[in-house]
Residue frames as a rotation matrix with the C-alpha (Angstrom) as fourth column:
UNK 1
0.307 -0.028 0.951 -3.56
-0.749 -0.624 0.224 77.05
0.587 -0.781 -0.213 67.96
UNK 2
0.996 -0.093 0.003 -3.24
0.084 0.909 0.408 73.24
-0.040 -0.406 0.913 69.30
UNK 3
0.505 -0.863 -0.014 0.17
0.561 0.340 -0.755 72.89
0.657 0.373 0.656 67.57
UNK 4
0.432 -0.318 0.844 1.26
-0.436 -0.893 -0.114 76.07
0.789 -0.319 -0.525 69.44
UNK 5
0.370 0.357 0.858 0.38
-0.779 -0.384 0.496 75.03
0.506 -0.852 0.136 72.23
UNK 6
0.971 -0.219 0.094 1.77
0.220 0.976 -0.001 71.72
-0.092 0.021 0.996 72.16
UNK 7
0.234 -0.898 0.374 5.35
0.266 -0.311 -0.913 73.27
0.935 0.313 0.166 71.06
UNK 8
0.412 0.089 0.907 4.74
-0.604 -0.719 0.344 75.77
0.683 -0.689 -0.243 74.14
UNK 9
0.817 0.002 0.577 4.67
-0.480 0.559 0.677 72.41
-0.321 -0.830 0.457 76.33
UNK 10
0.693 -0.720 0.027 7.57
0.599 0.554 -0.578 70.76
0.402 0.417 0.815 74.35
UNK 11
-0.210 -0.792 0.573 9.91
-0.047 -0.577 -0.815 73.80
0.977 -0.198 0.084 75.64
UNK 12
0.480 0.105 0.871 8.77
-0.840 -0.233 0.491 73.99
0.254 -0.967 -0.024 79.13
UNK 13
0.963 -0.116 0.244 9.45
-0.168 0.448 0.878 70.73
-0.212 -0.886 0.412 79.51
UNK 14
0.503 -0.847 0.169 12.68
0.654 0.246 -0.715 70.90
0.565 0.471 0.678 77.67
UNK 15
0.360 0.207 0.910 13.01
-0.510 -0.773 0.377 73.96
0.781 -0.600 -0.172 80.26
UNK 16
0.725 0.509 0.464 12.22
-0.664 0.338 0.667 72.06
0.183 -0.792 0.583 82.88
UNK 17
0.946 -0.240 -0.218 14.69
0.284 0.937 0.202 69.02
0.156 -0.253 0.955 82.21
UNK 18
0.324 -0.899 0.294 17.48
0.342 -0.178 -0.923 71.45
0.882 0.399 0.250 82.05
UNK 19
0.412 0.111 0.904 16.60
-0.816 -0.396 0.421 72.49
0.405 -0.911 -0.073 85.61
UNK 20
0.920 0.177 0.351 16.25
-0.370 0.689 0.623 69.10
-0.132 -0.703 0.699 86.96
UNK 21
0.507 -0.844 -0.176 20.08
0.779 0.536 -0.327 67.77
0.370 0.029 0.929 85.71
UNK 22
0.396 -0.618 0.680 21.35
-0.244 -0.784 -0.571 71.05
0.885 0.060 -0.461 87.48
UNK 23
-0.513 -0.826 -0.231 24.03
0.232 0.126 -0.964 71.07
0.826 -0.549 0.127 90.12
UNK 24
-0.798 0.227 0.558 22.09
-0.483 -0.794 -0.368 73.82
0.359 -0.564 0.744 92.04
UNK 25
-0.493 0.835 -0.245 19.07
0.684 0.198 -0.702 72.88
-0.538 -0.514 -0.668 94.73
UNK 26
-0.087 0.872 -0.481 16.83
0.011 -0.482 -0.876 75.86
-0.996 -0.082 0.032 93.48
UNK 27
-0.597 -0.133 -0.791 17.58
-0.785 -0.106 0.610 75.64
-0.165 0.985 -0.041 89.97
UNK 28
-0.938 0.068 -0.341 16.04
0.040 0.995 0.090 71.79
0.345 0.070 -0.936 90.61
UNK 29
-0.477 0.773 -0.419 13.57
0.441 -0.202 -0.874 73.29
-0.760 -0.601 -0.245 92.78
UNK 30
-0.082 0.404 -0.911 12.42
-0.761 -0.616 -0.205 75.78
-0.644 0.676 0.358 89.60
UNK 31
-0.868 -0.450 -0.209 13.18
-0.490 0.707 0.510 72.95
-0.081 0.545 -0.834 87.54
UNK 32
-0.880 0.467 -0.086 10.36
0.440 0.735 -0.516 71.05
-0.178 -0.492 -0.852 89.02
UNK 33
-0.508 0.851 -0.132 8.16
0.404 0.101 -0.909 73.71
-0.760 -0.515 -0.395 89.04
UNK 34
-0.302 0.052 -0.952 8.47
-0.887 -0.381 0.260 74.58
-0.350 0.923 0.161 85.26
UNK 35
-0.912 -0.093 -0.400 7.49
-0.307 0.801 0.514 71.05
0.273 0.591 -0.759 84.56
UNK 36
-0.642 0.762 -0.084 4.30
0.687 0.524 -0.503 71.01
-0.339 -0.381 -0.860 86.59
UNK 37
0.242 0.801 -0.548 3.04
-0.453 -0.406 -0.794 73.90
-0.858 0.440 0.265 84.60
UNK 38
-0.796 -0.510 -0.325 4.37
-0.564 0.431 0.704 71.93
-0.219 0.744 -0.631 81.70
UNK 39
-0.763 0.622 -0.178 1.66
0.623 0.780 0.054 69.32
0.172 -0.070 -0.983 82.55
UNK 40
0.186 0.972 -0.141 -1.37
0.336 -0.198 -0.921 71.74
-0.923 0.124 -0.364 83.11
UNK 41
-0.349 -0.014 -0.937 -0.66
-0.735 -0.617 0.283 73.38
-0.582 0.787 0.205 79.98
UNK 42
-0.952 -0.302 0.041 0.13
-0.273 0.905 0.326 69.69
-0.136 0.300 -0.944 78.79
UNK 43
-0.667 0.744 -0.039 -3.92
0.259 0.183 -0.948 68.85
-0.698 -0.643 -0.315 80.25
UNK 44
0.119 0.904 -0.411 -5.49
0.115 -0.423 -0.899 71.81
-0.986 0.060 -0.154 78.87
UNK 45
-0.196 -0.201 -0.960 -4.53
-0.959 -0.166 0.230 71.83
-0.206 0.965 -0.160 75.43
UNK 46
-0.971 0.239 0.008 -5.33
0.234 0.956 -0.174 67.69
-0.049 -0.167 -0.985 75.69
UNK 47
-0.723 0.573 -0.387 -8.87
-0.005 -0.563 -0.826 69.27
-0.691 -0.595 0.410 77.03
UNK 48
-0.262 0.565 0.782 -9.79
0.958 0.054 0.282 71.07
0.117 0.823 -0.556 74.50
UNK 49
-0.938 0.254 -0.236 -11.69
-0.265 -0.964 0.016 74.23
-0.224 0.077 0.972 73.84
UNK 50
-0.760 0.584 0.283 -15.40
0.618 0.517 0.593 73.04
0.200 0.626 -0.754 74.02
UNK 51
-0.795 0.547 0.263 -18.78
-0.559 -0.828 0.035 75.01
0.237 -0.119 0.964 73.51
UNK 52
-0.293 0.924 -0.248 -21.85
0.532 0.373 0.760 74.29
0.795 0.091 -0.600 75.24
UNK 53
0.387 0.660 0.644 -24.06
-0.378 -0.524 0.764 75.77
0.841 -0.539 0.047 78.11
UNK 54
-0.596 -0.438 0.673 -23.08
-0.783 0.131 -0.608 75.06
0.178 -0.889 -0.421 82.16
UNK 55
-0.514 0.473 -0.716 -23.75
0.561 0.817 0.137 71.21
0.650 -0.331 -0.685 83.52
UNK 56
-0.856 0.512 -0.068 -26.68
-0.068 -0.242 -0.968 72.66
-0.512 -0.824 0.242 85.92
UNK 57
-0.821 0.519 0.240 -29.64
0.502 0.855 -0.133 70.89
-0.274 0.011 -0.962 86.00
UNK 58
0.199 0.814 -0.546 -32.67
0.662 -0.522 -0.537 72.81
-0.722 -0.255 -0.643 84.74
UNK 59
-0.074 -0.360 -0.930 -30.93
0.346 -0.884 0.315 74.82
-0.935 -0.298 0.190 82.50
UNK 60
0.000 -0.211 -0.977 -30.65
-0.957 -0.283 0.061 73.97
-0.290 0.935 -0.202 79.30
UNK 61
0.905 0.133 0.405 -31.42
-0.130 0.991 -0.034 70.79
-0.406 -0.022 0.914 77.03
UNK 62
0.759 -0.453 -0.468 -28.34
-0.650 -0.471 -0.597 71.61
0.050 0.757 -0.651 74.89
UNK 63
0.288 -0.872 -0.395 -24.52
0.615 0.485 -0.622 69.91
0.734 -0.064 0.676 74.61
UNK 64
0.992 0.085 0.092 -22.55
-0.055 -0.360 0.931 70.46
0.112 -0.929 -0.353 78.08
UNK 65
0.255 -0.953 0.166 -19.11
-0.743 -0.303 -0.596 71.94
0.618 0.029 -0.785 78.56
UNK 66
0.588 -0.153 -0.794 -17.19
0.642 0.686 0.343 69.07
0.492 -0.711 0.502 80.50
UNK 67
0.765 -0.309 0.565 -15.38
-0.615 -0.612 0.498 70.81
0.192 -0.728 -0.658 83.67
UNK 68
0.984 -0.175 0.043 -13.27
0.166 0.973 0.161 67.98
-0.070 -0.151 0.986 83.99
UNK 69
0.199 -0.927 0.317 -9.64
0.687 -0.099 -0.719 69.52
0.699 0.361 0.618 82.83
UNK 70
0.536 0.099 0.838 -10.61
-0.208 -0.947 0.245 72.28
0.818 -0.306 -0.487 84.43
UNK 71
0.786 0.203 0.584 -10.82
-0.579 -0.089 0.810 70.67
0.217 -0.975 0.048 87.50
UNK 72
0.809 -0.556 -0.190 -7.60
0.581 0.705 0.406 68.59
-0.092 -0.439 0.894 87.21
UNK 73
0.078 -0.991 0.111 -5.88
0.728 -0.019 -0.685 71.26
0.681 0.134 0.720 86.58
UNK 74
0.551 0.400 0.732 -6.98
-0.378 -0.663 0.646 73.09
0.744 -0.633 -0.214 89.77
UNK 75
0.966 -0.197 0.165 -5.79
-0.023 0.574 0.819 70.25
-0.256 -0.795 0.550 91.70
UNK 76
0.634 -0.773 -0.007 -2.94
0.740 0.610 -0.285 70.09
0.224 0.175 0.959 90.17
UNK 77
0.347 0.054 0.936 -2.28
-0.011 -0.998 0.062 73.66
0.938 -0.032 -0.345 90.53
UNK 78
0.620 0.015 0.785 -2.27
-0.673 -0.503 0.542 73.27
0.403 -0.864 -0.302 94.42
UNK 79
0.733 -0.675 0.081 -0.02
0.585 0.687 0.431 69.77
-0.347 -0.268 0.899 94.56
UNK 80
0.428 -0.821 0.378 2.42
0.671 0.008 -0.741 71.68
0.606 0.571 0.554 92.55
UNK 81
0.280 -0.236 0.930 2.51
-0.198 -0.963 -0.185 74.62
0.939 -0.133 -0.317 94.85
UNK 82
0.860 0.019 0.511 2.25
-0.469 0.425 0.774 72.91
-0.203 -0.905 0.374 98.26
UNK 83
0.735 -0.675 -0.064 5.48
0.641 0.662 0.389 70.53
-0.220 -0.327 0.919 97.11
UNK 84
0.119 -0.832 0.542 7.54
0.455 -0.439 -0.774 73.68
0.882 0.339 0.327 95.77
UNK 85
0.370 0.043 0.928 6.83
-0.592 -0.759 0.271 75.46
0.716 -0.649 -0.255 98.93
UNK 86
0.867 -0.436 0.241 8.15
-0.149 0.234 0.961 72.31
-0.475 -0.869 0.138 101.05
UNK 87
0.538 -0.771 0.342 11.04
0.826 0.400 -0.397 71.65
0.169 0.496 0.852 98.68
UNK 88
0.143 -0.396 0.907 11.93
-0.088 -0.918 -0.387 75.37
0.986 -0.024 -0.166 98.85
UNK 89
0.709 -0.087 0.700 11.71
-0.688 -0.302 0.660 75.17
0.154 -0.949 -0.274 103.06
UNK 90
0.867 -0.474 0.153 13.71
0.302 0.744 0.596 72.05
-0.397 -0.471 0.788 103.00
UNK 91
0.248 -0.912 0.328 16.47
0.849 0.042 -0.527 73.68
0.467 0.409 0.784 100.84
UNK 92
0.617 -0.082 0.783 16.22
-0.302 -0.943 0.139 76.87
0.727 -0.323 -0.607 102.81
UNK 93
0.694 -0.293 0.658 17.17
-0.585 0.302 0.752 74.22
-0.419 -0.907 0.038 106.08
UNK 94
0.639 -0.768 0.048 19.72
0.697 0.551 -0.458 72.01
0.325 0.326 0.888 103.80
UNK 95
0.388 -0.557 0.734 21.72
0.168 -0.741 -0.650 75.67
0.906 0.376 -0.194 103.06
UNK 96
0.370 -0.325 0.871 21.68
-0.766 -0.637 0.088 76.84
0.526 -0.699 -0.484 106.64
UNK 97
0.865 -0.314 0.392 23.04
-0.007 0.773 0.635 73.27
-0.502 -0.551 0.666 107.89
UNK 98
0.621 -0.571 0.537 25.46
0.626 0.773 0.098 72.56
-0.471 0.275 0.838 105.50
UNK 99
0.073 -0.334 -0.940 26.43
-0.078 -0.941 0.329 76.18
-0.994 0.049 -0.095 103.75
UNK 100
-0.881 -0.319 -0.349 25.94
-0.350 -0.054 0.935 75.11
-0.318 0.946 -0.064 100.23
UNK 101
0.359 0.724 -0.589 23.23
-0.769 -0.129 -0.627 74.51
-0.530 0.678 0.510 97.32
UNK 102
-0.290 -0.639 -0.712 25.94
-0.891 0.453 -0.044 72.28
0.350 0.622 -0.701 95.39
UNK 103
0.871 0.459 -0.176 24.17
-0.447 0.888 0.104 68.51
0.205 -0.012 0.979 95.07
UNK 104
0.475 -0.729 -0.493 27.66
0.074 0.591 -0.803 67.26
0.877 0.345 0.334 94.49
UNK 105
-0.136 -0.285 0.949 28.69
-0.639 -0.707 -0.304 68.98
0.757 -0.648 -0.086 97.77
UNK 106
0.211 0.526 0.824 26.17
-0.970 0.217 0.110 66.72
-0.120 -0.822 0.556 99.92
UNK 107
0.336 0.066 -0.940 27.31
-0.502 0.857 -0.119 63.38
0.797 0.511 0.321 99.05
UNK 108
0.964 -0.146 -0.221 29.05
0.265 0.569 0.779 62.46
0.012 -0.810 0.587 102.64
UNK 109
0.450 -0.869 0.205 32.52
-0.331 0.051 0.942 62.29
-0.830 -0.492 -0.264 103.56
UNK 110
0.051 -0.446 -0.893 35.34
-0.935 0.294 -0.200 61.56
0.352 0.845 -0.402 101.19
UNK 111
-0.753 -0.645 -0.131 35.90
-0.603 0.756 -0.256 58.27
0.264 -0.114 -0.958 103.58
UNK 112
0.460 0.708 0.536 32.39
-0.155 0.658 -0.737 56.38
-0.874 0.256 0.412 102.76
């Protein structure tokens, strides 16, 4: 199931890099965010799958599940969403300034 899962993250981010060398702004913008689930997958499958009882005191004398992936990939979860959502507002304001998506487009004048 590891191996899978490890393949799974090999395409995304192979996915992912084909976004980021694109011409297009949202394609770069998707691009981006196919590579930050790249990396929680990437995490949890790193993680693990472990068995034991909840870390709460009192409960149990037993082996304890670590929360630890979990919880980086929570956080990560909300950096990834918070920077597509400004990347996505800043290409919304590129488009309506300039009238194009095309990277090559924005470079300046021909006489810089």
């Amino acid at each position: 199931m590891e191996s899978l899962m490890v393949v799974l993250v090999g395409v995304l981010v192979s996915v992912g890099t084909y976004l980021v060398l694109s011409r297009n702004v949202i394609r770069i913008i998707l691009g981006t965010a196919v590579l930050s689930h790249a990396v929680h997958l990437l995490i949890l499958t790193v993680g693990g799958l472990k068995t034991g009882d909840v870390p709460v005191l009192g409960s149990s004398k037993g082996p304890f599940t670590d929360a630890l992936p979990q919880a980086l990939i929570l956080t990560a979860i909300v950096i990834s969403f918070a920077t597509t959502a400004f990347l996505l507002v800043l290409a919304y304001r590129m488009y309506k300034t300039n009238g194009t998506d095309d990277v090559s487009e924005l470079r300046g004048t021909s006489d810089e």
